[in-house]
C-alpha positions in Angstrom: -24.7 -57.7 -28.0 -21.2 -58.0 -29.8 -20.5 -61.0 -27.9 -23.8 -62.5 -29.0 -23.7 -61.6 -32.5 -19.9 -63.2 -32.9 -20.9 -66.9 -31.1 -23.6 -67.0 -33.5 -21.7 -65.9 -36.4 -20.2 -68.9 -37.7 -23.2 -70.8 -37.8 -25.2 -68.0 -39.3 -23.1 -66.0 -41.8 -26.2 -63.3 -42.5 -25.4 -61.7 -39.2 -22.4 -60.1 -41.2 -24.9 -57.5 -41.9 -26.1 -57.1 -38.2 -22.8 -56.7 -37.4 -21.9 -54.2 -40.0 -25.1 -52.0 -38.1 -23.4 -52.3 -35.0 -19.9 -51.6 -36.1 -21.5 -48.1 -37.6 -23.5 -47.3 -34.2 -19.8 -48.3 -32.3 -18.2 -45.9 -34.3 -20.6 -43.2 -33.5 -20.7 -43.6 -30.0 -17.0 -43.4 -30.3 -17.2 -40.3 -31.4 -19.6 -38.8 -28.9 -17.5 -40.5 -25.7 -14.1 -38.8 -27.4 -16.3 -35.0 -27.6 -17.3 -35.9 -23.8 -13.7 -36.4 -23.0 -12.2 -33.6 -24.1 -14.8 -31.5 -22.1 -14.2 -33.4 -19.0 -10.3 -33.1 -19.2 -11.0 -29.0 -20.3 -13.3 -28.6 -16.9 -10.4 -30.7 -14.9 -7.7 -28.2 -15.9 -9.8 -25.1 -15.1 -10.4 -26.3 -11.6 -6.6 -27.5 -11.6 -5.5 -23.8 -12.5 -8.2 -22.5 -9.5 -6.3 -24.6 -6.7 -3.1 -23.3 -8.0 -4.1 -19.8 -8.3 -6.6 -19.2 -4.8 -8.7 -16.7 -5.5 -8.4 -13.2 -3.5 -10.9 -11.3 -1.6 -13.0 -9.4 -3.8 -13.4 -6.3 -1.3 -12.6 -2.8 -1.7 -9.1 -1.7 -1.3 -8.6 1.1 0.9 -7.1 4.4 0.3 -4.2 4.1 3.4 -2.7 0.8 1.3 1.0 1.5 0.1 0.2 -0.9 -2.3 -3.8 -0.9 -3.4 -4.9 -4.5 -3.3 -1.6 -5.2 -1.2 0.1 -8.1 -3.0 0.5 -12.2 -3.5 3.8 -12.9 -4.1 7.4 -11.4 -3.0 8.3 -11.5 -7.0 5.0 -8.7 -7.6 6.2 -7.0 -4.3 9.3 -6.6 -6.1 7.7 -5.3 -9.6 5.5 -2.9 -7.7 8.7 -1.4 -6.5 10.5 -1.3 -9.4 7.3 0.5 -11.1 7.3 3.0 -7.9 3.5 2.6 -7.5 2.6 5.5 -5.4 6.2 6.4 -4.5 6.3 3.0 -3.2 10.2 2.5 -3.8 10.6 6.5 -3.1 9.5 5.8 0.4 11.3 3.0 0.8 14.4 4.4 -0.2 13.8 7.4 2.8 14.4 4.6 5.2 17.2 2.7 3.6 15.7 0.2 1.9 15.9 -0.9 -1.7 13.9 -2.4 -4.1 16.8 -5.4 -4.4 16.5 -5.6 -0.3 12.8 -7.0 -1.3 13.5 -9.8 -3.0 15.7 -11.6 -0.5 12.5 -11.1 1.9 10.7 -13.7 3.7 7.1 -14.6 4.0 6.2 -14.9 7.8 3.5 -14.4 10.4 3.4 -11.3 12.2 1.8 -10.8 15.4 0.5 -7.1 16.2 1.7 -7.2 19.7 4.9 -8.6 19.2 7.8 -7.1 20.3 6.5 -5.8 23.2 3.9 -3.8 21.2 6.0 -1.6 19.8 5.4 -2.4 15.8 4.3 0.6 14.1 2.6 0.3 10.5 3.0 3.5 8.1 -0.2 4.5 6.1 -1.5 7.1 3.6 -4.8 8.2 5.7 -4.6 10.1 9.2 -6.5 8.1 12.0 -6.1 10.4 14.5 -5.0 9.9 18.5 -7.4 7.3 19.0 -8.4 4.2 16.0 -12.4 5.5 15.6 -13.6 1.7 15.2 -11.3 0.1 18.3 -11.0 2.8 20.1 -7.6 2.1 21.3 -4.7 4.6 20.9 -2.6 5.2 18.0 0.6 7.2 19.0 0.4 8.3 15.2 3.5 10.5 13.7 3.5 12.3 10.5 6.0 12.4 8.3 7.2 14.2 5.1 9.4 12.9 2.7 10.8 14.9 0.1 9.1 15.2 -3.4 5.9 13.2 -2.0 3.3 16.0 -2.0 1.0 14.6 0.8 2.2 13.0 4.6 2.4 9.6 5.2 1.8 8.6 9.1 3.3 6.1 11.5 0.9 4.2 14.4 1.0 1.3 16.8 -0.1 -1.8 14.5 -1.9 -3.2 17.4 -4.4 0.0 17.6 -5.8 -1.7 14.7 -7.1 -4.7 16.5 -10.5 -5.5 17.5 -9.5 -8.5 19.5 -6.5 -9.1 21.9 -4.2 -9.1 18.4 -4.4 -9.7 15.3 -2.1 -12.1 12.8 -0.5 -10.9 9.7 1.6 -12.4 6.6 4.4 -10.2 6.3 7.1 -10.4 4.3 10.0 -9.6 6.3 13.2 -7.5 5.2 16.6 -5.8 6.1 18.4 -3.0 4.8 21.4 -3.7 3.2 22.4 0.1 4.3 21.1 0.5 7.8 20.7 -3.4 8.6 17.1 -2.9 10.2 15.1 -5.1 10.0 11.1 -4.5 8.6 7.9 -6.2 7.6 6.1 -5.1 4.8 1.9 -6.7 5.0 0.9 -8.7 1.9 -3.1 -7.3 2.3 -2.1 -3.5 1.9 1.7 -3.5 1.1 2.0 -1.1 4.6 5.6 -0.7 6.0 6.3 -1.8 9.7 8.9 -1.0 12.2 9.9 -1.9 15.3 9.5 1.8 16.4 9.2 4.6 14.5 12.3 4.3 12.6 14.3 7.4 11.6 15.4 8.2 8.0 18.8 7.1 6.0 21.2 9.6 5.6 23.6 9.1 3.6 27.4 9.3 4.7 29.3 12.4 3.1 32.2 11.5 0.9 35.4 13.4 1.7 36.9 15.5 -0.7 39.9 13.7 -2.4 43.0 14.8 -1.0 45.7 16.7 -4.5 48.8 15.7 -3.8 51.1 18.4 -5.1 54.4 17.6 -7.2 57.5 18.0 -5.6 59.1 21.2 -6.1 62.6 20.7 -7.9 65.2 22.8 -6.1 67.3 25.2 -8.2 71.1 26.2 -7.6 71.5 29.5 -6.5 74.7 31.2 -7.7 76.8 31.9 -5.4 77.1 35.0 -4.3 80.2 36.7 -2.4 79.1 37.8 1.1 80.0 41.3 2.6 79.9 42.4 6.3 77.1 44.9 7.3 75.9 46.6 10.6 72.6 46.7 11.3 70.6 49.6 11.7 68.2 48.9 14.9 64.8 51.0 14.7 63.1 51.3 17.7 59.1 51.6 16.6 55.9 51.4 19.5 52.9 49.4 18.0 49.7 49.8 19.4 47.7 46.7 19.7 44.6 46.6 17.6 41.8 45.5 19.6 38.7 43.6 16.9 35.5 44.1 19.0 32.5 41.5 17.6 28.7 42.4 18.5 26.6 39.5 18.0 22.9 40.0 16.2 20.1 39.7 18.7 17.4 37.1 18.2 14.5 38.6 16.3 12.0 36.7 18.3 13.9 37.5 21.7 16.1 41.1 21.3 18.0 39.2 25.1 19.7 36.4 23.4 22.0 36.4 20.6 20.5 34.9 16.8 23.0 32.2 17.5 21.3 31.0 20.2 19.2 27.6 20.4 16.6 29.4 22.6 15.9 31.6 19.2 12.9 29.9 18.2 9.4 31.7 16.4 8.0 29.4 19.2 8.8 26.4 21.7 7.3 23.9 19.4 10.3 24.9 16.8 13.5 23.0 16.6 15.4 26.0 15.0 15.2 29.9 13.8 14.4 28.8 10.4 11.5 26.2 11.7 8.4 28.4 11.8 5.9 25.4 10.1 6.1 24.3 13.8 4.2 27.5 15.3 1.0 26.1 12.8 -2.0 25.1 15.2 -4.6 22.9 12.9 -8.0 22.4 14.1 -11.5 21.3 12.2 -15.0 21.8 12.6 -18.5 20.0 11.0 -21.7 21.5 10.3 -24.7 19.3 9.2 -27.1 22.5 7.7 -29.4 19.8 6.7 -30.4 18.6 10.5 -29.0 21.9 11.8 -26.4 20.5 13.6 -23.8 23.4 14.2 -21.3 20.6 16.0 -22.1 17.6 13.5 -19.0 15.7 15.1 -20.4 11.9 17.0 -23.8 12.8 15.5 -25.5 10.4 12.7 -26.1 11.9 9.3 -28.7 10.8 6.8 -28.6 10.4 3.1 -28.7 13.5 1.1 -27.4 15.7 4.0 -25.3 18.5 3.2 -22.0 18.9 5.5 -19.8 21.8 5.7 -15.9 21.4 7.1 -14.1 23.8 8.2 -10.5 24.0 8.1 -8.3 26.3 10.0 -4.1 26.8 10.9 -3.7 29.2 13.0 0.3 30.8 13.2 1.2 31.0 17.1 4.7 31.7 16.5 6.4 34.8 16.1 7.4 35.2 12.5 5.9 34.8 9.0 4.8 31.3 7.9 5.5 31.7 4.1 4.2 29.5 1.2 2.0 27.3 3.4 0.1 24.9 1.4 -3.2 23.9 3.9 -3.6 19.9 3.1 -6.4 17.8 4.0 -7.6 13.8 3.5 -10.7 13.9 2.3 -10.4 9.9 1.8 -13.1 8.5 4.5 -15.1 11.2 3.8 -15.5 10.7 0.1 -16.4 7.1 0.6 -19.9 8.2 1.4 -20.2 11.9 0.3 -19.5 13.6 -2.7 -18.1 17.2 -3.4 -19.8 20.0 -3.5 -17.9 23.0 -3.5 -13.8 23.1 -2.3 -13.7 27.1 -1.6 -11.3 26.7 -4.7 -9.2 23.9 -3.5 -7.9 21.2 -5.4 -8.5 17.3 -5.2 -6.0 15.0 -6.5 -6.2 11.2 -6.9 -5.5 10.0 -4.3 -8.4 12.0 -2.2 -5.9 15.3 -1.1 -7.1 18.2 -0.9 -5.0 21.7 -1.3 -4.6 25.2 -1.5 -2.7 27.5 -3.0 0.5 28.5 -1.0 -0.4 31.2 1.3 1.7 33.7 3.8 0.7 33.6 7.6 1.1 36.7 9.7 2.3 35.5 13.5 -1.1 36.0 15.4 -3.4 34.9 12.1 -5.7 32.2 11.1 -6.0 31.0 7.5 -9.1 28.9 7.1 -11.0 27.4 4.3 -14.3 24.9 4.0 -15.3 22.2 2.3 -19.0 21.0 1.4 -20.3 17.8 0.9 -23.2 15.9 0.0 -23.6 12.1 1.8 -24.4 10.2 -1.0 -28.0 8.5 -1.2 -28.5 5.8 -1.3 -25.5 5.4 1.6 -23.4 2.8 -0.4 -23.1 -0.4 1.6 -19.9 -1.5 0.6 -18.9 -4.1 3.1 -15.7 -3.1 5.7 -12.2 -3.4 4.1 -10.0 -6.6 5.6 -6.5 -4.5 5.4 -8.1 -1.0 6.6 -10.9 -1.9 8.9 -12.0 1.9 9.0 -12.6 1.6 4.9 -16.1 1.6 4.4 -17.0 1.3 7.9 -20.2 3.9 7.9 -18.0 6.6 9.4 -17.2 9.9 7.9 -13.5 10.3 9.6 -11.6 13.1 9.2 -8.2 14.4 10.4 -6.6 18.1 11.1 -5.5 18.7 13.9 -8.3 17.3 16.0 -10.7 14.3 14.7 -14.3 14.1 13.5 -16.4 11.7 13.1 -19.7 11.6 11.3 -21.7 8.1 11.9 -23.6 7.0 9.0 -26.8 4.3 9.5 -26.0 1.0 8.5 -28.4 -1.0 6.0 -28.7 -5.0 6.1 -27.0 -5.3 3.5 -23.1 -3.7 5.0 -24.4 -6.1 7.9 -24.7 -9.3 7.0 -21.1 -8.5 4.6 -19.2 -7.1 7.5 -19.4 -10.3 9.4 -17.4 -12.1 6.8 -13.6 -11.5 6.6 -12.1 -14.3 4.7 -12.8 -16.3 1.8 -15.1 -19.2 2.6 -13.4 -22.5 1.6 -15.1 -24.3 -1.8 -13.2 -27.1 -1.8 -11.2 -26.8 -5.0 -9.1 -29.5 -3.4 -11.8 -31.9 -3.3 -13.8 -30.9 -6.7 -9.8 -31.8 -8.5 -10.4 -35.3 -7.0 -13.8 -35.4 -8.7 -13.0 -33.8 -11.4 -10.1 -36.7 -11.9 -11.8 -39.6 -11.2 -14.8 -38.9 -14.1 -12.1 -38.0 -16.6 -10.9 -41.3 -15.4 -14.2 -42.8 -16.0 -14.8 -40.9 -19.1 -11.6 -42.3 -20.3 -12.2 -45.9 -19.5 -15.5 -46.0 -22.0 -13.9 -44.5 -24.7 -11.0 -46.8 -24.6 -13.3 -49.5 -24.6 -15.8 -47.9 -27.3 -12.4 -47.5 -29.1 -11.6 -51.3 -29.1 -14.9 -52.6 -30.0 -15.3 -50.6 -32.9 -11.7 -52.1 -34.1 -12.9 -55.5 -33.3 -15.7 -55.1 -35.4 -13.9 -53.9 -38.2 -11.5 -57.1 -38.2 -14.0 -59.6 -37.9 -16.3 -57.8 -40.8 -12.4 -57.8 -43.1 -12.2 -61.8 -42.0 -15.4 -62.6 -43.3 -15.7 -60.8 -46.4 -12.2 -61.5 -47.6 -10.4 -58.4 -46.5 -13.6 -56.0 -47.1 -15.5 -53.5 -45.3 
């Protein structure tokens, strides 16, 4: 139409005014392509910033994470260490390792059964001697590290694996201390050895040596010397004989208390190690189906479930300030508390008790009640704990038990999926692109018409618009 109205133009001068119409509707559409730009090149960034920053899976972290969520990047491994997020730099530090180690790591893929199958991983929660979803064993190996409250346990990576193995990004480190080498996993932030690794101890400085200051001799005045027999005094000594007794054993009155063999039982490694002579055991009642042995049986919603915990002393000598411990973190996934026979419950799912003396030959026990929730949640399995939410009530002391929940449709269909499906962002930037381009091109050219307009409507009224 422009085109048109400007050949005919010079032969028909009243078309200045059709031309002033069309130079208003120009500018107008001008407007409305520039609006429709600037949303186009607002929806390109957004799906620019979503290939950049891939989104994570949206599943439930699990309680046996180091790190909850695990992490994406060394630089947050590092910050989560510096901010000792559940004693995460604390533990580190028992074995050697420093927060500073972390950020010369490396981001590689780990296989399970590498190393001749001898990676362990360390987690919060107790699995027990065999994984309850592969069924494979776990070796697993508590241990305490000072000022944590609550275990942490060591087990064969591969026990994890539903298939032959399984693949991990890890980032890999070494101890500037020890120079072992570790991986630490980027879905649950979980520490892993090639063996159970022992802990850093710290070489003893030796006592600076004083070095005393030279004595300064002083002249002696001299002193005339005079001849003198000796009077010889003939004196019989007898010899003083020191005759030592050693302490008998308190556990053994046939062996000294020196002894190695002096032990408040075999399992001991010293005199002093009586914790060792502690026998833990557990037991599950369902009172709602009247199961007295609930363990491998399949509870409903709303039934009521009673544990109960028991550490028995088999040694010979007073356990003293024992604090009875237990992970309620599987359980309470699908159950809820009901009474704790005074026990306390801290955040990270721990039960205790108060400290407690235990007479050689005695049992302490305590229960626990629970309620299985209802409806059973149907929160779909988590991908760095597969025994999160995976409709079984685990629980460890001393021996396992498992509690098998029904399964709905919906934890079903969820379960099957274990990564992120792939959306494309890749191919929706291309898109996105090209109709920005396009966008572009017709406001550029609504752009130049209207100034075209403009000039020839100044040419033929003098220089007015």
């Amino acid at each position: 139409m422009f085109e048109k109205i400007l050949a005919n133009l010079p032969y028909n001068p009243t078309l200045i005014q059709d031309l002033g119409f069309y130079a208003r509707r120009i500018r107008h559409e001008e407007s409305l392509r520039r609006l429709g730009l600037l949303f186009i090149v607002l929806a390109f960034f957004v799906q620019f910033f979503a290939v950049i920053s891939p989104p994570q899976p949206s599943l439930a972290a699990s309680t046996n994470d180091m790190i909850n969520g695990g992490f994406s990047s060394i630089n947050e491994l590092v910050a989560d260490c510096n901010s000792n997020i559940k004693d995460y730099a604390t533990i580190l530090k028992y074995y050697g390792i420093s927060c500073g180690n972390l950020a010369y790591g490396k981001t590689v893929s780990l296989i399970s059964t590498s190393y001749n199958k001898r990676l362990f991983s360390m987690g919060w929660n107790p699995q027990g001697s065999v994984n309850v979803v592969t069924k494979k064993p776990t070796d697993e190996q508590p241990v305490n590290i000072p000022t944590i409250s609550s275990p942490l346990y060591w087990r064969y990576l591969w026990s994890w694996d539903s298939y032959k193995y399984s693949t991990y990004q890890a980032v890999k480190i070494q101890s500037s201390v020890t120079g072992r080498f570790y991986y630490i996993l980027y879905a649950c932030g979980n520490l892993v050895s090639i063996g159970v690794p022992s802990p850093y101890i710290a070489p003893k400085h030796p006592k600076p040596t004083i070095t005393k200051k030279p004595t300064v001799p002083v002249s002696k005045p001299q002193i005339k010397k005079t001849t003198v027999k000796p009077t010889v005094v003939t004196t019989t000594t007898t010899p003083i004989i020191s005759v030592f007794r050693s302490t008998p054993c308190a556990y053994n009155s046939s062996i000294s208390a020196n002894s190695p063999y002096c032990k408040p039982c075999e399992q001991s490694l010293n005199s002093t190690d009586t914790i060792a002579c502690i026998k833990y055991s557990k037991t599950a009642s369902d009172i709602t189906q009247g199961y007295t042995n609930a363990n491998d049986k399949t509870a409903q919603a709303g039934d009521k479930i009673v544990y109960t915990l028991s550490a028995y002393n088999s040694g010979k000598a007073n356990v003293d300030k024992f604090i009875m411990q237990d992970d309620l973190s599987y359980v309470l996934d699908y159950a809820n508390i009901v009474s704790t026979d005074n026990g306390t419950i801290n955040s990270n799912n721990i039960i205790s008790w108060p400290a407690t003396n235990i007479a050689p030959g005695d049992t302490l026990t305590h229960t626990i009640t629970v309620t299985v929730k209802n409806p059973i949640p149907q929160t779909p399995t988590s991908t760095s704990d597969p025994e999160y939410f995976d409709h079984i009530m685990t629980n460890v002391y001393g021996n396992t038990i498992n509690i098998y929940l029904p399964k709905g449709p919906v934890a079903t269909l969820a379960s099957t999926t274990t990564s992120l499906p792939n959306t494309g962002p890749g191919n929706s930037l291309i898109i996105a692109g090209v109709i920005a381009l396009i966008a572009g091109y017709f406001f550029a050219r609504s752009r130049l018409l209207s100034k075209e307009t403009t000039i020839v409507i100044q040419d033929n009224n003098g220089g007015v618009i």
